[in-house]
N, C-alpha and C positions, 0 to 999 in steps of 0.2 A: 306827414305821409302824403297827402294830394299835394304839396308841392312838389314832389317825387314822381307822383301817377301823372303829373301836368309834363314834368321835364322827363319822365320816357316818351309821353304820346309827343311831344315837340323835337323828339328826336328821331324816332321813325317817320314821323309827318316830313321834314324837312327831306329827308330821302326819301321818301314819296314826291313831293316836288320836284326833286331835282331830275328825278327820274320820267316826271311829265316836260319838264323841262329837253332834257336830252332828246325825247321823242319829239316836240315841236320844234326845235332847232335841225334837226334834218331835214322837216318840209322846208322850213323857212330857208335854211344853204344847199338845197337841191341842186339849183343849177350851178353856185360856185362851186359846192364839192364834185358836181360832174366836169368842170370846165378847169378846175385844178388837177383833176386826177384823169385824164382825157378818157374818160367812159362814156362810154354810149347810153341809150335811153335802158336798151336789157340791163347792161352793168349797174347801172344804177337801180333797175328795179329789183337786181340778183341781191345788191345792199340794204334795200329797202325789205323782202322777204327773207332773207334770212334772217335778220333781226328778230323779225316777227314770228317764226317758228320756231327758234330758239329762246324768246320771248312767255311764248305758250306755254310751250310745254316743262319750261325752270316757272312758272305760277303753278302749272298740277304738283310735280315735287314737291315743293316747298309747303304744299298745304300739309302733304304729308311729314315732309322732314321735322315742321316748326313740334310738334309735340314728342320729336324724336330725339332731339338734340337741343342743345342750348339756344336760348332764342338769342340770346347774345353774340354769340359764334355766328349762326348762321346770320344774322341780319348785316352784323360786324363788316366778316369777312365777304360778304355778297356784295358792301359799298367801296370795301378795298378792290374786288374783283373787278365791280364796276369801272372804278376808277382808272384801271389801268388799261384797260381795254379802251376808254376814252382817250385815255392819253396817246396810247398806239394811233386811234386812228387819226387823232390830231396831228401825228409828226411823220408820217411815210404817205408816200405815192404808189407802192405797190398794191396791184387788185388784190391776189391772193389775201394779204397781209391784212386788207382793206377789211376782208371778210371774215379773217379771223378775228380782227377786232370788237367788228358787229356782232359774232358770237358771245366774245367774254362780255360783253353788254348787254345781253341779251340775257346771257346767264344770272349776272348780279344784278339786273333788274327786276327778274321775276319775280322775285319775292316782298318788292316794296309793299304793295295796297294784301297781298295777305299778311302781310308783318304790323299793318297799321292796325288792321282789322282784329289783330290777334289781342295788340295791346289795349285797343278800345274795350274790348270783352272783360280784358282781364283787369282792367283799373275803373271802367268807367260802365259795367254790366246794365246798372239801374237807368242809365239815360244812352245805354247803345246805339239807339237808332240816331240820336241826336250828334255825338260825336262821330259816329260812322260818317253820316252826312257832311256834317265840317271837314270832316279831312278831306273829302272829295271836292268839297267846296273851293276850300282856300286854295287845293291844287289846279282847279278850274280857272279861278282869278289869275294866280300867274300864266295858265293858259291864253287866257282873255288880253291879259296885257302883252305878253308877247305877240301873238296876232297882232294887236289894232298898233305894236309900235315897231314888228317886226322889219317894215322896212326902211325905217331909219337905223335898228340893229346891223343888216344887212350893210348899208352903205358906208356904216362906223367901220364897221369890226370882219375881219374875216373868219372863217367858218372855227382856223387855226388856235386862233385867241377865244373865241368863245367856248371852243370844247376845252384847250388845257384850262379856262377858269372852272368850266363843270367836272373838269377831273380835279380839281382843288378844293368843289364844294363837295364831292364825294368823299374825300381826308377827311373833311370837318366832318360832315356826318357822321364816320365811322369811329371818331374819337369820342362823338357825343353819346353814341351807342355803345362803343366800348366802357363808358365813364358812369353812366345811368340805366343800364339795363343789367339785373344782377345776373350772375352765371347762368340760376335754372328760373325760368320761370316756366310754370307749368298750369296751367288751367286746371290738367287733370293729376289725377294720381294713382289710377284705375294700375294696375300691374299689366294684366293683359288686354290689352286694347285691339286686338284682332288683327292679321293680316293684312295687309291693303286692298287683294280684293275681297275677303269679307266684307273690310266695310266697304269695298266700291258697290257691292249688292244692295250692301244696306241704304247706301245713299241713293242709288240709280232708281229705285223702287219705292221710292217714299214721294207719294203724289204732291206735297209742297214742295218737295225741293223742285222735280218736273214743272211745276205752277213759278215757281222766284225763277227757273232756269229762262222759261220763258218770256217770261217777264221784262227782269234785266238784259237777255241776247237779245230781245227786239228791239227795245231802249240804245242800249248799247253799242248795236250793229249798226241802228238809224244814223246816233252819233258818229261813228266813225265812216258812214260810207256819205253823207250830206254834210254835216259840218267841217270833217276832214279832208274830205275828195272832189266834192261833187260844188259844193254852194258856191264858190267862186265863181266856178267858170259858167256855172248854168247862169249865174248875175249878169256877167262880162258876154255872155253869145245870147243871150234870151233878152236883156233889159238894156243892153249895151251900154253898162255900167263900166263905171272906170275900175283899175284893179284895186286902187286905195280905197276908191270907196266899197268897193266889194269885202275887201281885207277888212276896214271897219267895220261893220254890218256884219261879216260873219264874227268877229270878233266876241261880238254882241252874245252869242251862244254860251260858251264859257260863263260869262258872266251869269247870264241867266239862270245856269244850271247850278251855279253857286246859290244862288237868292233862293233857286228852288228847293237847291237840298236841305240848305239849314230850315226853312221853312218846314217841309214833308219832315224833316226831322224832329224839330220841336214840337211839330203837332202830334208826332206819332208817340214820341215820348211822354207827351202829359194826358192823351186821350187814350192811348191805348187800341184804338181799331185802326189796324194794315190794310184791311179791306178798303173800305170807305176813302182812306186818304189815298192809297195808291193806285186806286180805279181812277177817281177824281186827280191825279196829275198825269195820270196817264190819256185819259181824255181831253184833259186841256191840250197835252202835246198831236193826239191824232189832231184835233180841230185845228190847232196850230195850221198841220203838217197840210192839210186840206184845202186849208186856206191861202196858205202860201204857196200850193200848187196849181190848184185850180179856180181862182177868184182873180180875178185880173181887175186894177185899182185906177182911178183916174193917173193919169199921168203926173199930176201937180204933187200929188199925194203921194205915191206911188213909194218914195222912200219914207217917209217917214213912220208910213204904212206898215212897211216890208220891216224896218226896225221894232216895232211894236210888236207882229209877228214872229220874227227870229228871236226876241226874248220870252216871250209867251212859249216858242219851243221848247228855249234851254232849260225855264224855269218845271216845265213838265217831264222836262226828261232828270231836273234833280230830283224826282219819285223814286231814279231807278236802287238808291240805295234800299230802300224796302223790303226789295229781295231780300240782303241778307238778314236783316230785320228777322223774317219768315222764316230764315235757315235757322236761327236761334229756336224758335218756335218748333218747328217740327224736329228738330232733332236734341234729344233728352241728355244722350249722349254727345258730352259737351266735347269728347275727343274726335266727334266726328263735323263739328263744326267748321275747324278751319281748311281739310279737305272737300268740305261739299261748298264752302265758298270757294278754294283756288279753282273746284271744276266749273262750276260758274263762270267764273272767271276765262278761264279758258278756251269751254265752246263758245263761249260770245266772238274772244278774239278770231277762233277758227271760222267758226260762220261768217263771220265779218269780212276775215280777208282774203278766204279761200271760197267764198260761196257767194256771199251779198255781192261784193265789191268788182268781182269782174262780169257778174251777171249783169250786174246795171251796165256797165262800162259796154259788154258785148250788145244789149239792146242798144243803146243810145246809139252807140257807133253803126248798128245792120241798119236798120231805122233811119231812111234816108228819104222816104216820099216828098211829095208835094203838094200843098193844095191850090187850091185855087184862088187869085187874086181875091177878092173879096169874100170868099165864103165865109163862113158864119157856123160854127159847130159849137150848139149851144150849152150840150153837155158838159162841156169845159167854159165856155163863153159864159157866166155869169152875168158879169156887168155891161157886156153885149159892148166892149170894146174893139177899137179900129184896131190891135196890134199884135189881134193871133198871129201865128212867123211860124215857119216850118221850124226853125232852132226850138220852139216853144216845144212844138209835137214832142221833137224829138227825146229832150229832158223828159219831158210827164210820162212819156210810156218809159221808159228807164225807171223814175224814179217814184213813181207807182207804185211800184211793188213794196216801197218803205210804208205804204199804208194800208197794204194788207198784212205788212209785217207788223205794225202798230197798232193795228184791230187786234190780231192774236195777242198782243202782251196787254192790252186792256181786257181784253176777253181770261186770261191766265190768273189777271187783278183778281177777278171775283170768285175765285177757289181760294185767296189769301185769308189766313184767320178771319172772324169778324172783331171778335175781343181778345185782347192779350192777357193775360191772369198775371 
């Protein structure tokens, strides 16, 4: 039988991957799929957000659908969905067509990390937090490795060949799902499980989930609006870093947040206090995020520094699994766990790409002053370096705001359980 519970979770795992997968293969063919399909910078962002709204809101669904229907079906059929909508957008030129594709992807991805989540619960309960962690992990690690070898992918292969291979790993998937996940699997058995917005009541008003919501969207937000958007190019205009080694270096994040989760995970599984560990990774990552914005490091050092740093981030932000960790915890009712994770889930993405992400974007860009040759503003000036730069300014007040937003999910940390029973 755990050879069983091993080869479900390595089957929703694997479409969990492919599905972080797809999502870093877009940054990565940005500008050939713009330069193949002659779209402008909007066209291109119109592909980039639709995705992501229809991204969102197929993760709320699905938390609800998975204890409605077969997990089989839905998972199944979400990686054949997937697939095909890959396929579409790998072989046409048309915008419209372009868009409809990024929807059916959008659709059948939703449901990867609440489908992981479901099956962690349901085979591996006693060490949750530890296999939570890992799936997020290993999917981190192929993140990590595409980044840091992304642009010798790029100069191989075009955008065309690597989506129809990700529309071929979505087939496997869904054979291995179809093949190892029985018809019903059911966490619960409850008859009446309440409407959905009963339980959206029940869950909106329960002050742990409010405490993990926070938590993981700060966590989660930071990651996608700094690692995803922003660390490159603040590298390349701030340090006047070249873009490979920027791409390495941010690489580095991924990884970290792998190290971190299994790590947070295995400790959370054998000690038992969410509190304690996920105040303490979340801390690490503000001090990280502090350091790496406002300490400025001898020159000589300066990378190897910054490297040390960007893993010391990732490794804190792989805390952020805890959260759901906590969902388990506050909620008894075990049918209402996988919709208070997909909402989770969810407002992170919202806030992230409707809220954090063009906020930063609109200060950095209004944010244009100057100072003065020499001056010296020691509030940021630490190590009282020659190479404050106006590009510097302009980054920190932007991206600022990820560590008021990283106060708050360390501050959310210590309403988390103290001991788990």
């Amino acid at each position: 039988m755990k050879s069983l519970s091993y080869c479900r979770w390595l089957s929703t795992e694997f479409l969990f991957m492919i599905s972080i997968m797809c999502s870093v293969l877009f940054g990565a063919y940005a500008l050939p799929i713009q330069l193949a399909n002659n779209l402008g910078s909007t066209e291109l962002a119109i592909l980039s957000g639709t995705f992501f709204a229809v991204f969102a809101f197929s993760q709320f669904y699905s938390g609800y659908l998975i204890n409605k229907v077969s997990t089989k079906l839905l998972l199944g059929c979400s990686a054949l969905l997937a697939a095909i909508g890959v396929f579409i957008f790998a072989n046409t030129h048309v915008f419209s067509i372009l868009i409809l594709a990024r929807v059916i992807i959008g659709l059948g991805l939703g449901c990867t990390f609440v489908g992981v989540l479901y099956i962690v619960e349901m085979e591996f309960n006693q060490q949750f937090a530890f296999f939570a962690s890992l799936s997020q992990s290993v999917g981190n690690v192929a993140s990590g490795l595409i980044a840091i070898f992304g642009s010798g992918l790029i100069s191989t292969y075009s955008y065309q060949a690597a989506y129809n291979l990700i529309s071929i790993f979505l087939l496997v998937s869904a054979i291995l799902i179809f093949i190892f996940l029985p018809k019903q699997i059911q966490l619960v058995t409850e008859v009446n499980q309440g409407s959905i917005f009963t339980n959206l009541k029940i869950i909106l008003s329960n002050k742990r989930f409010i405490a993990a919501t926070v938590y993981f969207g700060g966590i989660f937000a930071t990651i996608l609006a700094y690692a995803d958007l922003f660390n490159v190019k603040y590298r390349e205009v701030v340090f006047n870093m070249s873009p490979t080694k920027a791409i390495i270096l941010n690489g580095t994040i991924p990884l970290g947040i792998a190290i971190g989760g299994i790590i947070a995970g295995a400790l959370s599984t054998k000690y038992k206090r969410n509190r304690l560990i996920a105040a303490s990774f979340s801390l690490l990552l503000l001090v990280a995020m502090i350091v790496t914005l406002y300490v400025r490091f001898p020159t000589d050092e300066a990378y190897a520094i910054s490297t040390l740093c960007q893993i010391l981030f990732g490794i804190g932000c792989g805390g952020s699994m805890l959260a759901f960790q906590e969902v388990q915890v506050a909620f008894k009712e075990v049918y209402l766990r996988p919709l208070a994770n997909s909402i989770i889930l969810t407002i992170s993405y919202l806030f992230a790409g409707l809220i954090l992400q063009p906020g930063i974007g609109m200060i950095i860009g209004n944010n244009s002053y100057k100072l003065p040759r020499n001056s010296v503003v020691t509030s940021h000036n630490l190590l009282d370096q020659p190479i404050i730069q106006q590009a510097w300014h302009h980054y920190n007040l932007g991206l600022s705001a990820l560590v008021v937003i990283l106060a708050a999910s360390f501050i959310s940390s210590l309403f988390f359980t103290s001991k788990i029973k």
